[in-house]
N, C-alpha and C positions, 0 to 999 in steps of 0.2 A: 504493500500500500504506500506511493507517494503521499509526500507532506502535503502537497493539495489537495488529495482527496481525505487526506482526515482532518483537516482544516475545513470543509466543505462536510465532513458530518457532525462534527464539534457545532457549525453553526446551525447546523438541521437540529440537532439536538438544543440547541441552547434557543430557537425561535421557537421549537414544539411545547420546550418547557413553558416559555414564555406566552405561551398560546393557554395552556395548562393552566396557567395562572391566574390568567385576566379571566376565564371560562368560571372557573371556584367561584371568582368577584362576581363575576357574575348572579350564580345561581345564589351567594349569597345576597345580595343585595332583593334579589327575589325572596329568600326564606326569611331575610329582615321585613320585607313587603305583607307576609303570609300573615306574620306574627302582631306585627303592629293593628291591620284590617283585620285581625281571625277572627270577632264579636260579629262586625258588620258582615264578612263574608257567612258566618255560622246561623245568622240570622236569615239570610239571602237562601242559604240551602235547604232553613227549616222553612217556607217560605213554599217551594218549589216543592217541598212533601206534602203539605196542608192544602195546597190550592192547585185545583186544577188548570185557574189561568196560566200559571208558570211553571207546570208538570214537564212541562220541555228544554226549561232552565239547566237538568243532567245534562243533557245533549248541547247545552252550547260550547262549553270550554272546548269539546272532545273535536265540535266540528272545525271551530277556530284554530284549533291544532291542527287539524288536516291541512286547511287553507295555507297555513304558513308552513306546513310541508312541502306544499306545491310549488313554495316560492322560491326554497330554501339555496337552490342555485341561481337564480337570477337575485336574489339578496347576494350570493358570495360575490358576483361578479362589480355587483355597484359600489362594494363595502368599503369605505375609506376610513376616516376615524372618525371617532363620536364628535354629537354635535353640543358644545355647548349651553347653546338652549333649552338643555334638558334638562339641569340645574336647577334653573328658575322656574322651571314649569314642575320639579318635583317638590320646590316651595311651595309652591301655589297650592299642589296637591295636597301638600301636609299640613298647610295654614284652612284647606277647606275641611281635612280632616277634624281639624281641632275645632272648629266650628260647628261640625256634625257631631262630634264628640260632647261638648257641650252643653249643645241647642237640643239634645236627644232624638237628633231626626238621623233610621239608620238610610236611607236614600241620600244624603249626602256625603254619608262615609262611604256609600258605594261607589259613588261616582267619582270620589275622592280617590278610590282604590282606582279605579280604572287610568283617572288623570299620572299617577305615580306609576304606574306599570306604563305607561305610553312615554314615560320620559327616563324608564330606566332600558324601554328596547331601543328609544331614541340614544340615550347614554352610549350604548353596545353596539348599534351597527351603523350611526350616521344617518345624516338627515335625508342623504340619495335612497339607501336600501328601507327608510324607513317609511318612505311616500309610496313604495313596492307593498310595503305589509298592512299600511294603514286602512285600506279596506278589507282585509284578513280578518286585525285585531280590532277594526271597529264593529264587529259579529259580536263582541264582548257585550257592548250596549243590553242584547233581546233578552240578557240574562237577569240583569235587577229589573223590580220589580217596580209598577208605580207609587209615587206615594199617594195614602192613603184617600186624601182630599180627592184627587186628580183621577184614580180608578172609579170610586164612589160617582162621581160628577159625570163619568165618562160613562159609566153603569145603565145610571141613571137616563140620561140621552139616549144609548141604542136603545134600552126599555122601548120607550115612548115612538123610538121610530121603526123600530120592529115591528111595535104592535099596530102602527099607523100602516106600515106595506103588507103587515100580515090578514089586516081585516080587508084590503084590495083582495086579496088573494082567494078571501073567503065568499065574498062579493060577488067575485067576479064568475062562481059557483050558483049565483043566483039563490044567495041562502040569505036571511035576514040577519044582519047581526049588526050590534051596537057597541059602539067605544066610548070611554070614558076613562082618562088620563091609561096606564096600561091594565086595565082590566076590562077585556073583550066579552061581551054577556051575549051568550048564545040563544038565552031564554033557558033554554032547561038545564044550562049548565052556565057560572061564569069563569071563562079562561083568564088568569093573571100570569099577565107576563114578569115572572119576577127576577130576581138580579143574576140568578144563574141561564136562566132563556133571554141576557144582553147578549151574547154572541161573544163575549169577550172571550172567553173557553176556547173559542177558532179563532179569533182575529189573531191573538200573541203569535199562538205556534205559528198560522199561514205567513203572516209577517215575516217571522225568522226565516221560512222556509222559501219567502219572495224574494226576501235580500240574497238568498243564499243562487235563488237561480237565477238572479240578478246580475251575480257576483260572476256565477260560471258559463252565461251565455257570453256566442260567440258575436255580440253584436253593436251597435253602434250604442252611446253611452244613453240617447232618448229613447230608444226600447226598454236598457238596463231599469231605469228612471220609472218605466210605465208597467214594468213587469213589477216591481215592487210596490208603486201606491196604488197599482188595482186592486190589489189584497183587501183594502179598504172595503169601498163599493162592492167586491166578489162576497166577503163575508158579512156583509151589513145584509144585500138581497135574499144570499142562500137561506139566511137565518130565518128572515122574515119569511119567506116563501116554506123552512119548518114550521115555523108556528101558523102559517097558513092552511097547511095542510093537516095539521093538529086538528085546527077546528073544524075541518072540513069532514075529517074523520069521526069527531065527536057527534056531529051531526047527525050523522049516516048508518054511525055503531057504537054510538053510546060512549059515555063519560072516559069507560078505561081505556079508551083511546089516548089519552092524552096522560097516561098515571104508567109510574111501574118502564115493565122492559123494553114496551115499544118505544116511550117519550126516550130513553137514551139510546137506543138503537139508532132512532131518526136522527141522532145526534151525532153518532160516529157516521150515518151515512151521509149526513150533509156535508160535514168535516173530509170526507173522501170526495165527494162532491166538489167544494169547493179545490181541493187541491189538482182534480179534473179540468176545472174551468181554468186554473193559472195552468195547466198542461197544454190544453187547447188553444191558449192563447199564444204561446210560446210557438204554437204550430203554425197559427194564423200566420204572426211578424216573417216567421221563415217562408211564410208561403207567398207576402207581400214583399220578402226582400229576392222571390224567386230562385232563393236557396237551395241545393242540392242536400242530397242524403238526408238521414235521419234527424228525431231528433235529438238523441246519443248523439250523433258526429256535430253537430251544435255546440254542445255542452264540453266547453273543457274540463274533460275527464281525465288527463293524459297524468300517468302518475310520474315523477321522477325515477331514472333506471336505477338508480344508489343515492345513497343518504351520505351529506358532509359528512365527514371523520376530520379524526384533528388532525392527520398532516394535509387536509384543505385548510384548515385555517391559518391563518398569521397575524396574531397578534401582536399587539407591545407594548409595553406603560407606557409609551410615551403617546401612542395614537389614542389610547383608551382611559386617559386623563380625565375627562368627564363623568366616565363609570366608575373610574376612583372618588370622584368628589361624589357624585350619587348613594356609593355603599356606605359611604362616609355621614351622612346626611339619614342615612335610612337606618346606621346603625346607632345615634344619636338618639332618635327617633325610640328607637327600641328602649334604649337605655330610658328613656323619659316618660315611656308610657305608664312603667308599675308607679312612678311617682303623680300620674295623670289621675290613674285609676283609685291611685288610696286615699287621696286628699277627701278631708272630712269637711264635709260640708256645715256652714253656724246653724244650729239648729238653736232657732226661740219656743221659748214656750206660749201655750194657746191654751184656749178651752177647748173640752169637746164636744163635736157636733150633738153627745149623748144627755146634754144640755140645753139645746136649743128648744124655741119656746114653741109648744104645740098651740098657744091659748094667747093672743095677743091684740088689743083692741078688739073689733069685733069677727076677728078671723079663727076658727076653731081646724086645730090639722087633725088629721089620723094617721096616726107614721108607718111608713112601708119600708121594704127590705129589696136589697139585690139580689140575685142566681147567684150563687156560688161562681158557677161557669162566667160568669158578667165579673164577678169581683177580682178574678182569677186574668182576666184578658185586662180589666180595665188599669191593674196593679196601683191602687191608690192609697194614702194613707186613714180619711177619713173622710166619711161623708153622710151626709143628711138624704132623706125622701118621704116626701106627706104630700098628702091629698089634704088642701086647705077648702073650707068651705065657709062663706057670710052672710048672715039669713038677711043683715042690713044691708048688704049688699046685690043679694042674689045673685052671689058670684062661687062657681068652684074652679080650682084650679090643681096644679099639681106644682110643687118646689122642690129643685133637685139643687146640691152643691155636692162637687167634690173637691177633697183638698189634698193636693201633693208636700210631704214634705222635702221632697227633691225631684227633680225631673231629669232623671240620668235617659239614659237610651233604654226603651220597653218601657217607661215608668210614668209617662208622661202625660200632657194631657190632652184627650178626647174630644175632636170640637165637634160642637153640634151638626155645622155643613159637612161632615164628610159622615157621621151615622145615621142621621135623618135619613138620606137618599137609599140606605139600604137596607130601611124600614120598609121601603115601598112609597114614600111618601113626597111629591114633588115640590121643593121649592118652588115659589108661583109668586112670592115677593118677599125683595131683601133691602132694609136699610139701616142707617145710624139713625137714631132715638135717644135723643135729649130730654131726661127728667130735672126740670131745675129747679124742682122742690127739693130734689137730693144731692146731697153736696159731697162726693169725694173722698177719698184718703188723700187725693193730691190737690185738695181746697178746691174744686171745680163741681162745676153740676155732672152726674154722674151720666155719663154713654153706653148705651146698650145695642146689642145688633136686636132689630126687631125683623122676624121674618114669619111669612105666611105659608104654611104646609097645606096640601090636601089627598086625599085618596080616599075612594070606596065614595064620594059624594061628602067626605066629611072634610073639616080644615079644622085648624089650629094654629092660634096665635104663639109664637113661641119665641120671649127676651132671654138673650146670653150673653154675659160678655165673662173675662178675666180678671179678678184680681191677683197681680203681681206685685209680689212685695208692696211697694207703694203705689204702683198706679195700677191706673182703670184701665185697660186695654179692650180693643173689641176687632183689630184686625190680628187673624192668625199668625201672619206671616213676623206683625211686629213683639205680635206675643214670642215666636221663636228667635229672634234676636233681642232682647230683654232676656230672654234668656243665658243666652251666650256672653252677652255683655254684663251682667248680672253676677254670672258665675264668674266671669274674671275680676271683675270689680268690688265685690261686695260678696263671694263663697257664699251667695244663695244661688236657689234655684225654686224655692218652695214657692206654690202660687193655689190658685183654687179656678176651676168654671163656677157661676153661678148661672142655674136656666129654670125660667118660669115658664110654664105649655097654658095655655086658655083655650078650651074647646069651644067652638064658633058655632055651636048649631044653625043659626042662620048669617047667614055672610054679608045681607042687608044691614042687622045690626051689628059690624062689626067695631064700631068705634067704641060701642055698648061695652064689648068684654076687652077690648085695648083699655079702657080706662078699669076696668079690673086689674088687667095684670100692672099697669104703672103704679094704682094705689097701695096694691100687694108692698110692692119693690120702697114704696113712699115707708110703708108699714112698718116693714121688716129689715131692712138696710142698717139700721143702728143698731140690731141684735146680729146681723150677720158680721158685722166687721169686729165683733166682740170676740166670736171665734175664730179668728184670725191673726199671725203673730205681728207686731206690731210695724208700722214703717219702720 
């Protein structure tokens, strides 16, 4: 063996190692990632067993894996060194972390994980190979789930338009049938269309399954474009044309048409159905672009002949500088979270709600209880519920408070606009409501959300807002930053909903029981803030 050829494997070996190195940095800084998100991810996967909408959330890391399988030599060929950029963007990611952390919302730890994982692949292979994977790793997206408020609202909505193309459907059968908000009355039977017949159960997966042959046709980027927001429209009509068919069935052969194994049967065949129509469609574009072959020969399917090995790779600190400052950053991170996690929140002392007054002026309560299962989902620390009723008034109503002594992630609190909707019950009207007989913990007249419910022909008036620490809040979103802000300022978090419901029996007079529930609120305000810890 000449000196230049063991000069020449000395550096083969000394670049392998080197490859060897940055690769460990690598997967650390990912198992630094794993560890820091593993609550928000743990939540994310309990999520995905509980709910059928996001039953397809196993299957998406696995596909996103393939995807950047696909790529994995056209990433070696672009790969130069990391891009700086990725630094700042893994700030970003961890300052939204600590925000979601915080604020106890886990949908922004999610997406917090995802912002950090896009700047530590950015870190590792530069910003060329990383514009190659970014529609790969943007598949990641169909895996979290929405938050709460946003599914509820969205719930809500197909409900109502389901049930509106579904009674066409039934119509157009030349059968009578009548609608009202989403409960379809056949006469001898009435169909509700309730928050599992939103379609949402097919929209998620078709979705991911749209982006996915999006991703893999062979075609120009405004087909990619239209093969994924038809998913939309595809699963809104199919649905509705199920529950068309529901009632049409109902009519024809009776009630248990619509109960039991058929009502899901019709529901996996829709869902096949629909995945038919995005097939068909994908045939039509090919048949408009005058395309030969299949539509397999369409779809890049083409696997790579061999997987990178490390003597494809070449690394080196000095190209992969920014994956050093990233690991650095994420293991930080690590080190700061058990100090995150154990910090003890100022707990004040309060009275308990086991106290509050049943008998007050002329308002007489009767105190009721929560489901176990409710106390269990809602995790709160204490809370109040009576059915108030005023013979001087001729008014009844119902008073609910619940009170958090902290509002870590899971703990937190329940706003009315996102459980109402999936009561079955429409929002129909929403505003701010100024009582300025009552005056504040922050010296002001107090603001309440006031909103109008209805279903089944009934409505219900129903005031909620927040008290946090010291203020009156009645927007969610700023109740979740009070929070956050809160907890760094001031090691609270504890806060309370307060909601008053008024049943409307006539909707004529309905100023009649609005000035019930304000008089309530006039009433009882100076005994609610007694059980409360102090500003």
């Amino acid at each position: 063996m000449t000196s230049n050829d063991s000069s020449e494997n000395t550096l083969e070996d000394k670049a392998k190692k080197e490859s060897t190195i940055i690769l460990v940095m690598f997967l650390l800084a990912l198992g630094a990632l794993s560890f820091v998100f593993y609550d928000g991810l743990s939540y994310m996967v309990e999520i995905w067993g509980t709910s059928e909408e996001y039953s397809h959330g196993y299957m998406i890391p696995m596909v996103a894996l393939y995807l950047i399988w696909k790529k994995q030599w056209e990433v070696k060929e672009s790969m130069t060194t990391g891009a700086w950029i990725s630094v700042p963007i893994l700030m970003f990611g961890l300052v939204l972390f600590l925000v979601g952390e915080l604020s106890s919302l886990y949908t922004i730890i999610q997406y917090a994980f995802l912002v950090c994982f896009f700047a530590i692949i950015l870190a590792f292979i530069g910003l060329k190979s990383f514009k190659i994977l970014l529609p790969a790793i943007t598949y990641l997206v169909f895996m979290i789930p929405l938050p709460v408020f946003l599914y509820n609202s969205l719930s809500a909505e197909l409900q109502l338009i389901s049930s509106a193309i579904g009674v066409a459907v039934v119509r157009a059968f030349d059968i009578s049938v009548y609608l009202e908000g989403n409960v379809i009355d056949l006469g001898v039977y009435q169909l509700q269309v309730v928050e599992a017949c939103s379609g949402l159960r097919y929209l998620f997966p078709l979705m991911s399954f749209g982006y996915l042959i999006a991703f893999l046709y062979k075609g120009p980027m405004w087909i990619r474009a239209i093969l994924f927001l038809s998913t939309i429209p595809i699963t809104v009509l199919m649905n509705s044309f199920r529950i068309g068919v529901i009632g049409v069935t109902v009519e024809y052969w009776g009630i248990e048409m619509a109960e039991g194994f058929l009502h899901d049967f019709e529901g996996w065949v829709i869902f096949v159905g629909c995945l038919g129509v995005l097939v068909l469609e994908v045939w039509f574009f090919q048949w408009l672009r005058k395309g030969d072959g299949s539509l397999i020969d369409n779809l890049d399917l083409d696997l790579p002949e061999e997987t990178l090995s490390m003597s494809d790779l070449n690394f080196t600190r000095q190209t992969q500088k920014p994956l050093i400052a990233c690991l650095g950053l994420m293991l930080m991170a690590s080190l700061a979270l058990p100090m995150l996690e154990s910090r003890q929140e100022e707990q004040l002392e309060r009275t308990s709600f086991s106290q509050f007054p049943l008998y007050n002026k002329s308002w007489n309560g009767r105190e009721d209880s929560l489901e176990e299962s409710v106390l269990d989902a809602l995790k709160l620390t204490d809370y109040f519920i009576a059915n108030y009723t005023s013979k001087k008034k001729d008014a009844r109503l119902n008073f609910y408070v619940a009170y958090y002594s902290s509002q870590r992630k899971g703990s937190s609190i329940h706003s009315p606009r996102s459980c109402i909707p999936g009561g079955g019950w429409k929002i129909t009207g929403l505003r701010e409501h100024t009582i300025d007989s009552v005056i504040s913990r922050e010296g002001k007249p107090l603001n309440v959300n006031r909103i109008l419910i209805q279903k089944d022909g009934f409505a219900q008036i129903v005031y909620y807002w927040f008290e946090q620490r010291h203020r009156n809040v009645t927007n969610e979103y700023l109740a979740k930053w009070f929070i956050f802000w809160d907890s760094l300022t001031m090691n609270r978090t504890d806060g309370a909903l307060v909601r008053v419901t008024v049943p409307v029996p006539d909707i004529a007079d309905i100023d009649v029981y609005e000035e019930q529930a304000t008089q309530f609120v006039i009433d009882f305000y100076p005994e609610l803030i007694k059980h409360l810890p102090e500003a």
